[in-house]
N, C-alpha and C positions, 0 to 999 in steps of 0.2 A: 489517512492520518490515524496514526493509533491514538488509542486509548492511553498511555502515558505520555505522548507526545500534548495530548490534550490538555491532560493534567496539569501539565507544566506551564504549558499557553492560560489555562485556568488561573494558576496562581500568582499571577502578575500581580505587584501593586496597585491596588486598588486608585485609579487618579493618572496612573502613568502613562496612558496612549487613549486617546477617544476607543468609542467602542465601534470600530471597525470589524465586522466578522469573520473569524479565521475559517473556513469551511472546508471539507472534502472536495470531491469530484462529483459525487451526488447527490451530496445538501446543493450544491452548485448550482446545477441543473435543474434541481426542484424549485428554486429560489427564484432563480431567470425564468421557467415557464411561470410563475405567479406574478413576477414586472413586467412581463410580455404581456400576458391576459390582461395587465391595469393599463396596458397603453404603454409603458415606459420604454426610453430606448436606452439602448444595454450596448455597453461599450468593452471591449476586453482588449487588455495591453498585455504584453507576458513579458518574462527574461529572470536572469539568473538575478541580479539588483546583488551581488556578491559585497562589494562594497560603494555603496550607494553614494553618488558626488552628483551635482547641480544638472548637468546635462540628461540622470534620470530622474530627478524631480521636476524639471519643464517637460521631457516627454509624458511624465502622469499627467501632469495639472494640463498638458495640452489634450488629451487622450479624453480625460473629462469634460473639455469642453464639447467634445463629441455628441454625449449624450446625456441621460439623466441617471444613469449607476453605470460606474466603473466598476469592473472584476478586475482582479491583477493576477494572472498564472504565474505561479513560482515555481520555478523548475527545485525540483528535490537534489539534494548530495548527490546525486548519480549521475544526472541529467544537466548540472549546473555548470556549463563553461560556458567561453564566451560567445561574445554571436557570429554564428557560421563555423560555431565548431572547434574555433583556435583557444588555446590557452589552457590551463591548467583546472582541473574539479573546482568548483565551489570552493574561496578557503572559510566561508563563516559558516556556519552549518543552518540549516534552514530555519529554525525556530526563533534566530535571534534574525533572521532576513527580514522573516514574517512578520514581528514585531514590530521592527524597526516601518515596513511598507504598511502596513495596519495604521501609522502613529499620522500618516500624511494627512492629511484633510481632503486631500482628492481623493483619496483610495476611499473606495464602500466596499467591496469586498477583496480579500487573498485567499486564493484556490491555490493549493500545491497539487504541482505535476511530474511525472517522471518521464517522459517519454521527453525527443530531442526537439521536435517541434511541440505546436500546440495543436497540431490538426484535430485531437481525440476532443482535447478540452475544445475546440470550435462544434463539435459533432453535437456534444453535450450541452454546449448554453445557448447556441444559437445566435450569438448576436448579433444586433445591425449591423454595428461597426467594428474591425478588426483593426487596430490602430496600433503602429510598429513604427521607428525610431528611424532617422533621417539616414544611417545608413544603407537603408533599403532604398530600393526604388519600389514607384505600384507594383511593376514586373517583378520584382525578385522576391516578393512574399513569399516563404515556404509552403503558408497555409492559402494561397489567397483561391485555390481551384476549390479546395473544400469549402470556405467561407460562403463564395459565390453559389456553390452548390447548396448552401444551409439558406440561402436568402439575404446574404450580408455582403456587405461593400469593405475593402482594404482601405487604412486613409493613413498616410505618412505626419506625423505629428512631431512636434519637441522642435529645438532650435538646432543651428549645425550640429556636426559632430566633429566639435572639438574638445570635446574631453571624453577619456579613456577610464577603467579600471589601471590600466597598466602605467598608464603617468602616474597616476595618487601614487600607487607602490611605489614606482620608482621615485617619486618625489618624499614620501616617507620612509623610503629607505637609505636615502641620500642624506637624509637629517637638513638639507637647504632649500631655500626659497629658489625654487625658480624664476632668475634676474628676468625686467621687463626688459623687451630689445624694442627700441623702436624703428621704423622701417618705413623709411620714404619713397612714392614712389614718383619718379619723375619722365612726365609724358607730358606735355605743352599745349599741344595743337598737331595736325586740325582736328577736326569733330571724330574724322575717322578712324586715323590713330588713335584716338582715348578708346575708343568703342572695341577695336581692333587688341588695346592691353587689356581689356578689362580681366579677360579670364587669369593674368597674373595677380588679383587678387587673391584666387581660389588658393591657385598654387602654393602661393606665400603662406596661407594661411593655416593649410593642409602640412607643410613645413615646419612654420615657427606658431603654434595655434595660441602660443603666450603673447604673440607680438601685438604690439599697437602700431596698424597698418596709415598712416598718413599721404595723403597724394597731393602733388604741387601739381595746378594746371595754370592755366592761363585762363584768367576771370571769364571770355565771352563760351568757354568750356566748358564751365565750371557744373553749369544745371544737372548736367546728366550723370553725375556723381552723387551731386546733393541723396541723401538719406540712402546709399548706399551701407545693405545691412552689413559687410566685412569691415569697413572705412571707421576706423574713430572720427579722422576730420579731413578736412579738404582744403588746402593754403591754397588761394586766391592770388597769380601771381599776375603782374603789370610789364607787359615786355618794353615799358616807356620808362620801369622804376630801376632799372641796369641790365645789364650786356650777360650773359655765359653765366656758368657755373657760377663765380662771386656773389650774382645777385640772390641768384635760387639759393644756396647756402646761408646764405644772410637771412630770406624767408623762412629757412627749415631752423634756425636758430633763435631765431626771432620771436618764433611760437615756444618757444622755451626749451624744444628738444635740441640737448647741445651733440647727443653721443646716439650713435646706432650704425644705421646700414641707409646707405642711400642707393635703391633699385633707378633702373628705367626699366622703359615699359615693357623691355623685352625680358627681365627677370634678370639682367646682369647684375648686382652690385658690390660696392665696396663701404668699404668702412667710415663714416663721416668725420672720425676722429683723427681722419690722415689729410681731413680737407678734399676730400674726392667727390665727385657728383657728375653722372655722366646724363645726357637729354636726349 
């Protein structure tokens, strides 16, 4: 971090972000061997945080639950693309990134880095926990050989990954609301069948990540759904309350959704606005 770069971090208004510390690479590391020696456990999240949307403020605040101080690795202008490498430089330049990741309330430290992973900055603080964003698996950590090597554990933190850098843009560049679709998905009975759709949630989800996912089952079904994390809700249906499609359509509108996409459980669907719904 230079010395002007500092300066600049320096003269922030006074009131306008808690005092999170912005640090080098070797204030870093001096910092983490002195919460090490108190006992504390030391948690480090990294990434580019280019333009910062919901899905990276759950993976910090998850990241900190980890442990008792979070570090957050900033990749610098150079090193700042997306993760695994796809996508374009950094477009916000790092001083206003740092700022902005400084202002979280989870965040206790920001370390800028340059290099493409964080193996260096892992070498350097040491931490317990190495905590990386649901994209990953344990297995695909870039740093996770070094971590284990430093005495630390890899932990997959933050909720799906359904939101992108690349939607915001494209969603502010479009100047529109991306319209909700709702999306029903119609699978009945028996126990095995539902068990057998379940992974077309993912799918669907992975697809339309804006939708609001609804499933029509047959009430003695129903349990194995309940609090299902992709599902907004789950319409409870009575094979004694009507015959075919008529009645499930009657259930899906009932619930108030008049318009969307009506699935079965094999991922076919069509459109509910044409009266279509297949079982």
């Amino acid at each position: 971090m230079s010395l002007a770069a500092r300066d600049r971090l320096a003269r922030r208004p006074r009131g306008a972000v808690r005092a999170a510390a912005l640090l080098g690479p070797d204030e870093a590391a001096a910092l983490a061997a002195r919460l090490r020696a108190e006992g504390k456990r030391i948690v480090l999240a990294n990434g580019c945080f280019d333009l910062l949307h919901v899905g990276h403020v759950r993976y910090l605040a998850a990241a900190r639950q980890l442990g008792d101080v979070l570090f957050v690795g900033l990749n610098g202008d150079a090193s700042g693309r997306a993760p695994q490498g796809a996508g374009p430089p950094a477009r916000c330049r790092w001083p206003k990134r740092a700022e902005i990741l400084a202002a979280l309330q989870c965040v206790d430290h920001v370390v800028l880095f340059d290099e493409e992973t964080a193996d260096g900055l892992v070498r350097r603080l040491r931490p317990h926990v190495h905590a990386k964003g649901t994209d990953y698996a344990l297995t695909t950590v870039p740093e996770r050989q070094t971590v284990q090597a430093a005495g630390g554990s890899v932990a997959i933190a933050g909720d799906p990954k359904t939101h992108a850098t690349r939607d915001l843009i494209r969603l502010v560049s479009s100047g529109l609301e991306v319209p909700r679709v709702n999306i029903a998905i119609v699978k009945l009975s028996s126990l095995g069948d539902v068990i057998h759709a379940l992974p077309v949630l993912g799918a669907l989800r992975a697809a339309r990540p804006e939708a609001r996912l609804t499933w029509i089952v047959e009430l003695r079904e129903s349990a194995i759904l309940r609090d299902h994390p992709e599902l907004h809700a789950v319409i409870r249906w009575t094979r004694g309350a009507g015959a075919g499609c008529s009645s499930r359509r009657a259930a899906w509108r009932g619930s108030g959704r008049t318009s969307g996409i009506c699935a079965d459980g094999c991922g076919r669907h069509a459109s509910t606005s044409r009266s279509t719904c297949r079982g």
